[in-house]
C-alpha positions in Angstrom: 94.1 73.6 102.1 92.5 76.7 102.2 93.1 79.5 99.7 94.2 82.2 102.3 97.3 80.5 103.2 98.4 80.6 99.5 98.4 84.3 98.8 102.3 85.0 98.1 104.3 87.5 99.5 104.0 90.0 96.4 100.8 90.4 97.3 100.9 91.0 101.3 100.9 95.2 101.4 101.8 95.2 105.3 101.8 99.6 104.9 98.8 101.0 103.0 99.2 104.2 101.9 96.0 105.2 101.0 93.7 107.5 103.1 90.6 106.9 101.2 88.4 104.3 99.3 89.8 105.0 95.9 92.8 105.3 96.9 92.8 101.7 98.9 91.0 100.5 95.6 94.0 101.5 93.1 96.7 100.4 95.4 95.3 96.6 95.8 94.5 96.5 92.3 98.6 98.5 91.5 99.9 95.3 93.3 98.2 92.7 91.5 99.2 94.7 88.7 102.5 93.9 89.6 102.4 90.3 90.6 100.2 89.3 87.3 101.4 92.4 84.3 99.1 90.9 82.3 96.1 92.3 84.1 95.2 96.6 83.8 95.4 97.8 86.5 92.3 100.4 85.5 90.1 97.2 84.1 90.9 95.9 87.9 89.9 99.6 89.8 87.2 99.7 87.3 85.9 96.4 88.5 86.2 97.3 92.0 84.2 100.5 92.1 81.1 99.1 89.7 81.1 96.3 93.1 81.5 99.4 95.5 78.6 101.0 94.0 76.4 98.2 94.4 76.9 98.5 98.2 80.6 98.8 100.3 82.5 95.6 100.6 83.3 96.9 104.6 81.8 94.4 106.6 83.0 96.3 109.5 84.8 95.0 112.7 87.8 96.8 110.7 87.5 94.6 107.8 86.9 95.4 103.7 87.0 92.6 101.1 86.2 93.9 98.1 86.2 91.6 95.1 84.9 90.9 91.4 85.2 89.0 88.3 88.0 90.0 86.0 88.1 88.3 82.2 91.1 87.2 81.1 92.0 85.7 85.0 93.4 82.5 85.1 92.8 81.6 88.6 91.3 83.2 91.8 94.1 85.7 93.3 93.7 87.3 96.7 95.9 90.6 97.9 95.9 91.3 101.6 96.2 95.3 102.4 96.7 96.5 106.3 96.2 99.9 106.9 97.4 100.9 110.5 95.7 104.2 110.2 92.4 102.8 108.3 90.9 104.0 106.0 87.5 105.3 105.3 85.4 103.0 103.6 81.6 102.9 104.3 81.4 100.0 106.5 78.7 98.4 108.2 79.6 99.7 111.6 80.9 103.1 110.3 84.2 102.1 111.2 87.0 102.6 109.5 88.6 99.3 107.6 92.4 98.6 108.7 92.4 95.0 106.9 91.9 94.3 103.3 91.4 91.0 101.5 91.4 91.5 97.8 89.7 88.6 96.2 89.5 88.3 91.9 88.3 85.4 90.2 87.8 84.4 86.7 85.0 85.8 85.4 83.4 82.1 84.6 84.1 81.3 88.2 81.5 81.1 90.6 81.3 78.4 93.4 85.0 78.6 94.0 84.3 82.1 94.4 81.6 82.3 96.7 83.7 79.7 98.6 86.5 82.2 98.8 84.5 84.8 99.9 82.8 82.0 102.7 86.3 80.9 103.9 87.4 84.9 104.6 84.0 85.7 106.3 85.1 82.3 108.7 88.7 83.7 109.0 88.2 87.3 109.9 84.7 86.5 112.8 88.2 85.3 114.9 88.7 88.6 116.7 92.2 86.6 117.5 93.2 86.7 114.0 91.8 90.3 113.0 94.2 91.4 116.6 97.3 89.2 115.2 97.1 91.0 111.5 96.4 94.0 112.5 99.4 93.8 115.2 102.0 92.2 112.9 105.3 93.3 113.1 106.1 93.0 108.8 105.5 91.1 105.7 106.9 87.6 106.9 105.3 87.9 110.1 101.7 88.4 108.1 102.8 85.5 106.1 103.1 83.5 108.9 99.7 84.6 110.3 98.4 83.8 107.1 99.9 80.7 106.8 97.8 79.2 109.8 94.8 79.7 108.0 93.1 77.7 106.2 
């Protein structure tokens, strides 16, 4: 079983609000806040943007996982953010990202993690599941989607 079928519903945003990178950045790292108090949610952005500026985590086709290696972690958590509008954030293609997949590991971690980030990349090169996501009427409906995978 894959690890994209097992992100709980706490952490399935179905609305983004944000309108930019920063923005999109805080409110992932907000809900895993919320899921997992423990973490801050500043240590998370912070994380996120020294990845950012090594090079945008928008792979294009619409897509952005950014990701990075939080101490303190217990296990690898992944958020999924849908933006209808999209957002802004330095793709590949130029495009703007509409789905986000949120991926943390422990900061020991590493081939778990690279797996993770492997098993996404498969996922989202399915146009049919980037259309299905993207197109999803709500939270339980994404779940569902999400379910499949994997």
């Amino acid at each position: 079983m894959g690890i994209i079928n097992q992100i709980p519903g706490a952490l399935i945003l179905p609305a983004m609000q944000a309108a930019s990178k920063k923005e999109a950045l805080r409110e992932l790292a907000a809900a895993v806040h919320a899921a997992q108090p423990e973490l801050d949610p500043d240590a998370l952005y912070t994380v996120l943007q020294d990845r950012e500026a090594l090079g945008s985590t928008g792979i294009g086709d619409g897509i952005a996982i950014p990701h990075g290696k939080i101490k303190g972690l217990a296990t690898i958590t992944i958020c999924f953010g849908r933006s209808k509008q999209g957002i802004p954030f330095e793709a590949l293609d130029g495009k703007p990202a509409h789905l986000f997949f949120l991926l943390l590991a422990p900061a020991e971690v590493a081939a778990p993690y690279l797996s993770c980030l492997a098993e996404l990349s498969r996922f989202l090169k399915n146009p049919q599941h980037r259309n299905r996501l993207l197109h999803a009427e709500g939270r339980e409906e994404l779940l569902a989607i999400l379910a499949e995978a994997g």
